[in-house]
C-alpha positions as CSV (number, residue, x, y, z in Angstrom):
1,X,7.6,9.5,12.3
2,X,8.8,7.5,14.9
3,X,7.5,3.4,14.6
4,X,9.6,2.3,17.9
5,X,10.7,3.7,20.9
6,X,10.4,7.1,22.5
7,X,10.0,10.3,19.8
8,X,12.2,13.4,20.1
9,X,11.7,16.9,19.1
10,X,13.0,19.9,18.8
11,X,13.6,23.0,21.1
12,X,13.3,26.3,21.3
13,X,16.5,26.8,23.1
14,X,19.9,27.7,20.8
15,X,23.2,28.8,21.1
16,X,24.0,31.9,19.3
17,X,26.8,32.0,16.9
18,X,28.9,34.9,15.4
19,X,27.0,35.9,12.2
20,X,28.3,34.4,9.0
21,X,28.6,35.3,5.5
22,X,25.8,33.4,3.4
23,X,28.0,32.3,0.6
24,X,30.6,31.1,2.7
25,X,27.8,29.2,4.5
26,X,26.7,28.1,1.3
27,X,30.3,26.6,0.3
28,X,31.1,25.0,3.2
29,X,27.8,23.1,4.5
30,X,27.9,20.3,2.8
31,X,25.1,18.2,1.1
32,X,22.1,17.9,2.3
33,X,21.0,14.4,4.5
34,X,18.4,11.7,3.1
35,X,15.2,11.4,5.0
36,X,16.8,7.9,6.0
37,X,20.3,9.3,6.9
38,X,18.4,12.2,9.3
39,X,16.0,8.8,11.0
40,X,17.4,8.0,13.9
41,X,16.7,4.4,15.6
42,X,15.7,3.1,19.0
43,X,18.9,3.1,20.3
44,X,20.3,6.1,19.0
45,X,17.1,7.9,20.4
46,X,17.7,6.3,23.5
47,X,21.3,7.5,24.1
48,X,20.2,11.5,23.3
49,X,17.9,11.2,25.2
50,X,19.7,9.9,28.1
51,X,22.4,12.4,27.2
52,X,20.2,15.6,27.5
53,X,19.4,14.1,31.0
54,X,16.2,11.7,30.7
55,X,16.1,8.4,33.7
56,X,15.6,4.9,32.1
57,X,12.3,5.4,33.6
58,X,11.1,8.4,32.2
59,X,12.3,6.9,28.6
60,X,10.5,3.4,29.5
61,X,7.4,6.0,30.2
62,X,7.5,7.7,26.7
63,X,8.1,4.6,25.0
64,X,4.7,3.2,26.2
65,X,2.9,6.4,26.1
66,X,4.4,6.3,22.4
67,X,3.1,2.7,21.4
68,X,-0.4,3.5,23.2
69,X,-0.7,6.3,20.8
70,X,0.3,4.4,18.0
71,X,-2.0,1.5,18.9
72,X,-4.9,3.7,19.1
73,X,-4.2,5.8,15.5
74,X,-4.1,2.0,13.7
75,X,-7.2,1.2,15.9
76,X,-8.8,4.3,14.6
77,X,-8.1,3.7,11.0
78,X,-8.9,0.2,10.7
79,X,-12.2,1.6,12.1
80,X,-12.5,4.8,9.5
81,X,-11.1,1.9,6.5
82,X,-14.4,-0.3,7.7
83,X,-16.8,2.4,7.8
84,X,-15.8,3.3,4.7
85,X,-16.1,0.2,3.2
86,X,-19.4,-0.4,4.3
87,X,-20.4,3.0,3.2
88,X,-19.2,2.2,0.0
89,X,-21.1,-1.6,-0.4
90,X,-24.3,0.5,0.8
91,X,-24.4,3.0,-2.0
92,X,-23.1,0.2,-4.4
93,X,-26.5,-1.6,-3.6
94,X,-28.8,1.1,-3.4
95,X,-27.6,2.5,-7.0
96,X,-27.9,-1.1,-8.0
97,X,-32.1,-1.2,-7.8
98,X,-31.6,-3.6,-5.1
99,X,-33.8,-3.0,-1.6
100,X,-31.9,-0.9,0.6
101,X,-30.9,-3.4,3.9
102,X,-32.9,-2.6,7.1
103,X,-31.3,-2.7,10.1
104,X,-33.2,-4.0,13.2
105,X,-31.9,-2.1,16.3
């Protein structure tokens, strides 16, 4: 998830290691990261992305294309959270014995 700034992903390019023993993998890796220690934040994004080659411009670009799309997935589920809510009041009356509402178009 990525609430500010321009997202990054992975890859498909690697660089190929010497093959390694699984245990000895196992041993020596470490524990594993928190979901908060593996978030990274506007800044850090920032200066990989800058790193792997990106112009301020082209970040400036993702970041609005970013907080477009993220404008427009709360715009669509304030939407889906009304609709349902109205569908809900609409059954709630009609189980109720109450005259269903007529809507004048």
């Amino acid at each position: 998830d990525c609430s500010d700034g321009a997202p990054v992903g992975l890859g498909w390019t690697y660089k190929e290691n010497d093959a390694t023993c699984i245990e000895l993998y196992e041993k020596n890796r470490g524990t594993c990261r928190t979901k908060f220690e593996l978030k990274l934040s506007k800044k850090e994004r920032r200066k990989k992305l800058k790193y792997i080659g990106m112009s301020s411009q082209e970040i400036a670009a993702a970041e609005k294309q970013a907080a477009e799309v993220r404008h427009q997935r709360v715009k669509e589920m304030t939407k889906q959270m009304n609709a349902q809510k109205s569908e809900k009041m609409l059954k709630e009356t009609c189980s109720s014995g109450e005259r269903s509402p007529t809507f004048l178009g």
